[in-house]
C-alpha positions in Angstrom: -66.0 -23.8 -47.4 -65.4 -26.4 -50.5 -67.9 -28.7 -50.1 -65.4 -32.1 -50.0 -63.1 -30.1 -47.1 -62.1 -32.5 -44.1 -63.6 -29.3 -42.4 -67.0 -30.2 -43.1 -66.5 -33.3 -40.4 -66.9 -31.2 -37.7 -70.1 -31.9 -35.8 -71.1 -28.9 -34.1 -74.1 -30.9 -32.7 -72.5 -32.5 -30.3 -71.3 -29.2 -28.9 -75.0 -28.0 -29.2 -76.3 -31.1 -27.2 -73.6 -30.9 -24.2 -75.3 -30.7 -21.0 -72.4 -30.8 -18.1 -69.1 -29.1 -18.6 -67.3 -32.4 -18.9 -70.1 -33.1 -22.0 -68.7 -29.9 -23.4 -64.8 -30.5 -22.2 -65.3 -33.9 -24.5 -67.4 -32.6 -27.4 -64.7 -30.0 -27.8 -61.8 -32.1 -27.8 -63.5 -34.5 -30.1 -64.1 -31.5 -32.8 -60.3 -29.9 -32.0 -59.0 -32.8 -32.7 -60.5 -33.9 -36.1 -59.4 -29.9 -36.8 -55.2 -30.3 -36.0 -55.6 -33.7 -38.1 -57.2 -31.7 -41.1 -54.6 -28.7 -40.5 -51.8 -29.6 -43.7 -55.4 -30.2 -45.9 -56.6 -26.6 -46.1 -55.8 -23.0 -46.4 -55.2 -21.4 -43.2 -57.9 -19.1 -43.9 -60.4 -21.3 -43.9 -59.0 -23.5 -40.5 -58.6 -20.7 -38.6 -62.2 -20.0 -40.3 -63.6 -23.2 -38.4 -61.6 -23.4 -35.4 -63.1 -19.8 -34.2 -66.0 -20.9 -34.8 -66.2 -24.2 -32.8 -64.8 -21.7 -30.1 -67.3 -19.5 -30.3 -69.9 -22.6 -30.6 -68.6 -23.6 -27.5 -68.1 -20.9 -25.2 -72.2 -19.9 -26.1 -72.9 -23.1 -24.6 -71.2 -22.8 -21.5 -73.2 -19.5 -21.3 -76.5 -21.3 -22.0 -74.8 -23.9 -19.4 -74.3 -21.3 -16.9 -78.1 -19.6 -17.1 -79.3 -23.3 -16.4 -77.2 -23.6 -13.4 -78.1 -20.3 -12.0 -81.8 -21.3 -12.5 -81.4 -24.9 -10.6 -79.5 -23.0 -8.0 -82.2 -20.7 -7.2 -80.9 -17.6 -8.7 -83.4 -17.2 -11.7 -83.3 -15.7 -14.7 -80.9 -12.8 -15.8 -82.5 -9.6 -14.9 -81.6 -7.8 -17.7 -80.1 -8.5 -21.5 -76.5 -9.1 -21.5 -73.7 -9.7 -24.1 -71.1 -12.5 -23.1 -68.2 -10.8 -25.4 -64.4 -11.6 -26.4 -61.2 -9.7 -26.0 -57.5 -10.8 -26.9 -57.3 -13.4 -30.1 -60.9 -14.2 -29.5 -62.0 -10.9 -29.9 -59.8 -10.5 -33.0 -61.6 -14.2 -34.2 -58.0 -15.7 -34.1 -58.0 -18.1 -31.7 -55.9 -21.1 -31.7 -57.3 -24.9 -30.0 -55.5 -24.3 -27.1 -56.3 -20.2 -26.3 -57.3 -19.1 -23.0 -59.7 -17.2 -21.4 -60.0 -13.5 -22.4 -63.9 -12.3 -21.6 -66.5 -10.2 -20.3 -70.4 -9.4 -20.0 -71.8 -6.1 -21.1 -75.4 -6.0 -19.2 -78.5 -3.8 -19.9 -78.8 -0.1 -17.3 -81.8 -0.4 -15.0 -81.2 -3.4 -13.0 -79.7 -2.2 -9.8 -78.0 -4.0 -7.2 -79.9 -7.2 -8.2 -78.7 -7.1 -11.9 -74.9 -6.6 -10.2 -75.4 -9.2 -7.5 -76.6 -11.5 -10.3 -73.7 -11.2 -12.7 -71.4 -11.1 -10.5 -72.3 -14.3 -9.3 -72.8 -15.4 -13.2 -69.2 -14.7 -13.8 -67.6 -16.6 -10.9 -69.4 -19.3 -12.4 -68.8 -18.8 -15.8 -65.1 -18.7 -15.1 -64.9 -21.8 -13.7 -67.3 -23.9 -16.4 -64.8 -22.5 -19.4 -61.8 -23.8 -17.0 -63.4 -27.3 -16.6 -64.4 -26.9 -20.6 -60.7 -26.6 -21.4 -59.7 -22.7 -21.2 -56.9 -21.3 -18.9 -57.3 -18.1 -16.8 -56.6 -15.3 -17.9 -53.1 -14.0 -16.6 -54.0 -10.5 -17.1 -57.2 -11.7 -15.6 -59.3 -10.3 -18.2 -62.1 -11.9 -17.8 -66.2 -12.2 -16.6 -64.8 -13.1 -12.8 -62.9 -9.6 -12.8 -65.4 -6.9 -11.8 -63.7 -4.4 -14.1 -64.6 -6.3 -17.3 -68.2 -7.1 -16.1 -70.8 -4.2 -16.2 -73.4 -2.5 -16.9 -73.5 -0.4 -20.2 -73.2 2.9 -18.3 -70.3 2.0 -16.5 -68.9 0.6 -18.7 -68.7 4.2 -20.5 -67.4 5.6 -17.2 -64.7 3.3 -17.1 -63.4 3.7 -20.6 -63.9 7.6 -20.5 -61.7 7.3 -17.2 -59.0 5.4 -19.1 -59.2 7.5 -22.2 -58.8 10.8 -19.9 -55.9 9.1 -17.6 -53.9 7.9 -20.9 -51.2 6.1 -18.1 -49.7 3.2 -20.0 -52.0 0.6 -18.3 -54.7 2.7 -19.0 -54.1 2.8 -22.6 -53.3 -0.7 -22.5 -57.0 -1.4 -21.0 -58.0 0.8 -24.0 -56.4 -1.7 -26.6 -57.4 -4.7 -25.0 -61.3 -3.4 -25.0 -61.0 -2.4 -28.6 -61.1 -6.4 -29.6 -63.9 -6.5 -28.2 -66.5 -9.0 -30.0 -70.0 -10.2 -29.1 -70.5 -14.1 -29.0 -73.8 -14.7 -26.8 -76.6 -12.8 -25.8 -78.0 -9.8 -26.8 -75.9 -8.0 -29.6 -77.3 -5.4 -29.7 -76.0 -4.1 -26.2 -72.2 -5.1 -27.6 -72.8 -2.7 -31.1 -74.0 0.2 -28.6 -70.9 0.1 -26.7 -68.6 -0.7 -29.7 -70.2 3.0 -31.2 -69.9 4.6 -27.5 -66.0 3.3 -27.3 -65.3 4.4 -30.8 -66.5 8.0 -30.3 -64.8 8.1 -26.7 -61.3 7.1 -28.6 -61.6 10.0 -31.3 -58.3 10.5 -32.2 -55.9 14.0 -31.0 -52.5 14.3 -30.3 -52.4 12.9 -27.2 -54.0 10.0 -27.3 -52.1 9.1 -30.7 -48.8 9.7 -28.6 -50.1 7.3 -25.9 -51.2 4.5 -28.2 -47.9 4.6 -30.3 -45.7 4.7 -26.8 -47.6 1.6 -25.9 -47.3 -0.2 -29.1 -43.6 0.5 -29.8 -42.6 -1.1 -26.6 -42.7 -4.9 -28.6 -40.5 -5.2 -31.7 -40.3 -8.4 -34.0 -38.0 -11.3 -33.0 -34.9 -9.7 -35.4 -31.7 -8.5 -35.1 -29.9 -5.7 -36.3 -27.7 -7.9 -38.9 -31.4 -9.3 -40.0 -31.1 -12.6 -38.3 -34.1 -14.4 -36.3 -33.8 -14.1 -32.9 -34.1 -17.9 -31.5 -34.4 -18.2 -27.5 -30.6 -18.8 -26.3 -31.4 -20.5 -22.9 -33.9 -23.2 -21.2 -35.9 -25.5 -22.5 -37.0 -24.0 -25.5 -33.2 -23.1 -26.5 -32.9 -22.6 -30.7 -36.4 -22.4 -30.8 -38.4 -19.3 -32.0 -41.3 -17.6 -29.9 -44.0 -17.1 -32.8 -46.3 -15.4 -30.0 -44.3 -12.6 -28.4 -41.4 -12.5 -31.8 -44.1 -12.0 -34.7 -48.0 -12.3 -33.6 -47.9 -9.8 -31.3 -46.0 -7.3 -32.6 -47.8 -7.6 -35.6 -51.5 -7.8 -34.0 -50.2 -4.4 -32.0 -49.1 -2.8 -34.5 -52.5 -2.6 -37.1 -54.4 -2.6 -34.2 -52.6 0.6 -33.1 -52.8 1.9 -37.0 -56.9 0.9 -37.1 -57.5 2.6 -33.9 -55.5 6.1 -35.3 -57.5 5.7 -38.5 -61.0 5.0 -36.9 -61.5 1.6 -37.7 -64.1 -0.2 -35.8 -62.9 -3.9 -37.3 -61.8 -6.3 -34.5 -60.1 -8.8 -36.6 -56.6 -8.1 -38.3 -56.9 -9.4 -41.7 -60.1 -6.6 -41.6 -58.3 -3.9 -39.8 -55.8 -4.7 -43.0 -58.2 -4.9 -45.3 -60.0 -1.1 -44.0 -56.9 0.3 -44.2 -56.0 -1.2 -47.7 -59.4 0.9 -48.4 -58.2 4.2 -47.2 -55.2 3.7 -48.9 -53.6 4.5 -46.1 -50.7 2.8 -47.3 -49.1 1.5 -50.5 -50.6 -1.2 -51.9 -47.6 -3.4 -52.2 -46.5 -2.7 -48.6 -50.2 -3.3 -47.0 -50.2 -7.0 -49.2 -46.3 -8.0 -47.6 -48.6 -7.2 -44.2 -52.0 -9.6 -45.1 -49.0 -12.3 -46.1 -47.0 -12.0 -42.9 -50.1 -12.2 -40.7 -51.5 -15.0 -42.8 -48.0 -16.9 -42.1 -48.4 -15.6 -38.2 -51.4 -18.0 -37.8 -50.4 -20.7 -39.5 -47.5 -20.7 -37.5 -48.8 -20.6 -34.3 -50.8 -23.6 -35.3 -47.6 -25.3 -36.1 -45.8 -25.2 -32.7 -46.2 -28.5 -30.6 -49.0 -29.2 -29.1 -50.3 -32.0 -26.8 -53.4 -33.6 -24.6 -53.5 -33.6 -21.6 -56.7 -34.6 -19.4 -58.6 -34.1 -22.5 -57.5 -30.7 -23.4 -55.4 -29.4 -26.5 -51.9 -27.4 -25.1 -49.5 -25.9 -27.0 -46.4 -23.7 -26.1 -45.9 -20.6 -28.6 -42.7 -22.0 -30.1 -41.2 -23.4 -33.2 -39.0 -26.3 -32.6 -35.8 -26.3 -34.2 -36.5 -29.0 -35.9 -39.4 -26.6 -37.9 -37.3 -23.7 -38.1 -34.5 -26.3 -40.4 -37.4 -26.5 -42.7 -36.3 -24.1 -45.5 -39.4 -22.6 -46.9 -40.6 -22.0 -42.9 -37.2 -20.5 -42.5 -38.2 -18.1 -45.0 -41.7 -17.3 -44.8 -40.5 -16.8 -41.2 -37.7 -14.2 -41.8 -39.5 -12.4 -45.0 -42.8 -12.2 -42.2 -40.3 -10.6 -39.4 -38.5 -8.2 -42.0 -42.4 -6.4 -43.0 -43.2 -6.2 -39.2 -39.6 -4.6 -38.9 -40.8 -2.4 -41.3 -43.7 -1.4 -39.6 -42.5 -0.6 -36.5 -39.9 1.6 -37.9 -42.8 3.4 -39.1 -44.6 3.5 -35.9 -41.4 4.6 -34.3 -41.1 7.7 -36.3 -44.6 8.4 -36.0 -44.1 8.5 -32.5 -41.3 10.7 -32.2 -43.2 13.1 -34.2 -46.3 12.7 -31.8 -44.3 13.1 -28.6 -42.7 16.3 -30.5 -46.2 18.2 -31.2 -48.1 17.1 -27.5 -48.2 20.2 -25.2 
């Protein structure tokens, strides 16, 4: 980070120093806010650079936050190591001021019924400290309060090998949600032992490859046949442009889908890009059109409106029309949609090919 960047105002300190959620509600707001201010000063490398990392900064300390508040309440110490990890856009290290919660806990084998009773208890209360910090349930409920993403390392190996050997579209869909998987407190070590257990689980064969394809397919970029950006046509957000579900997504879906069928253990995007750009698994020129259309993907999502309210940054996904009259973000926009059209064509065929050689 350039040594004169606004960036370098961020205190992290007073995230560090928080000791009630509301501390850590305000500290985060305070630090968000100096970030949206400095967003037109800097690349959007390096924001979205800082901004995961205050995240990150602050969701460790609601952990450390937590473990004090099971102590006080009589509940001791955890029993056993654990990882507090990411999925979704944290996972990937892509997440925005006003993300929500997408979690789980990886714990160390050996503690019983005690290490269950513990966590499970942990995660209610975890869940409900990164509410009052600022972060949304999850929708898909993907998160530390959810038994199913909160467990020991064993099962969780039973439950992915159960996924991987069902292959039904929500069970592939758990499958790409896990893979984002990224370690933010606790013990590491327990999250790079079950990032090498999932990776060997999801070797690739036919099947699978058919599976992960029919999943990813499903979402196409925000353009119509004649080329033209799709804008929403009724409600509130009429003639504006979904940057979430109409380019992030799509695109996010589609590497990942492309880094899991290569082997690629990268979370992020811009590395899943970057591994692939090593295989030269694609032409050079086409692989770059992807790095600039995902680089344009986050910095529009950062440019849709956003708000406060009761001390917390909210945004909706959309560009106002009022954005999409600008005419270079007109074009960055439809050049970005036309690669990820390009993409999923691929994927498309790929898929037809897949679904023509499973048994």
């Amino acid at each position: 980070m350039n040594s004169e960047s606004p960036l370098n105002n961020v205190d992290f300190q007073s995230i560090h120093s928080a000791a009630t959620s509301s501390d850590l509600r305000l500290a985060r707001w305070t630090e968000e806010s100096k970030l949206v201010q400095a967003f037109s000063s800097v690349s959007i490398e390096e924001w979205n650079g800082i901004v995961n990392r205050l995240q990150d900064e602050v969701m460790s300390q609601a952990v450390k936050l937590c473990e004090r508040n099971m102590a006080e309440a009589g509940m001791g110490v955890p029993p056993v190591p654990f990882a507090f990890v990411l999925f979704g856009s944290g996972g990937r290290y892509e997440q925005t001021p006003w993300s929500d919660q997408d979690n789980g806990i990886i714990f160390a084998d050996g503690g019983g019924k005690e290490a269950e009773k513990y966590f499970e208890e942990f995660g209610l209360r975890l869940s409900v400290i990164l509410e009052e910090t600022g972060y949304p349930p999850c929708q898909g409920k993907v998160m530390v309060s959810n038994g199913m993403w909160r467990q020991s390392l064993g099962s969780w190996h039973q439950q992915l090998v159960k996924w991987r050997e069902d292959s039904r579209w929500e069970d592939v869909r758990y499958l790409t949600i896990a893979s984002d998987m990224r370690c933010v407190a606790g013990d590491s070590s327990l999250a790079a032992e079950w990032r090498r257990d999932f990776m060997d689980i999801m070797r690739r064969d036919e099947e699978l490859e058919a599976a992960l394809l029919g999943n990813t397919v499903r979402h196409k970029a925000a353009l119509n046949i004649l080329g033209q950006v799709i804008t929403e046509r009724f409600g509130e957000h009429a003639g504006e442009f979904d940057v979430k579900y109409g380019l992030y997504i799509p695109l996010v879906n589609g590497v990942r889908c492309l880094a899991l069928y290569y082997g690629i253990s990268e979370t992020s995007t811009l590395e899943r890009i970057s591994k692939l750009h090593e295989l030269e698994a694609f032409p050079r020129p086409w692989m770059d059109a992807l790095r600039r259309a995902f680089q344009k993907a986050l910095k529009f999502r950062s440019m849709t409106t956003y708000h406060t309210e009761e001390g917390v940054l909210q945004s909706d996904s959309y560009l106002s029309q009022e954005t999409l009259r600008q005419k270079e973000v007109f074009r960055e926009l439809r050049e970005s949609l036309v690669t990820v059209r390009q993409l999923y064509r691929m994927l498309q065929r790929q898929h037809r090919f897949a679904e023509r050689r499973r048994p």
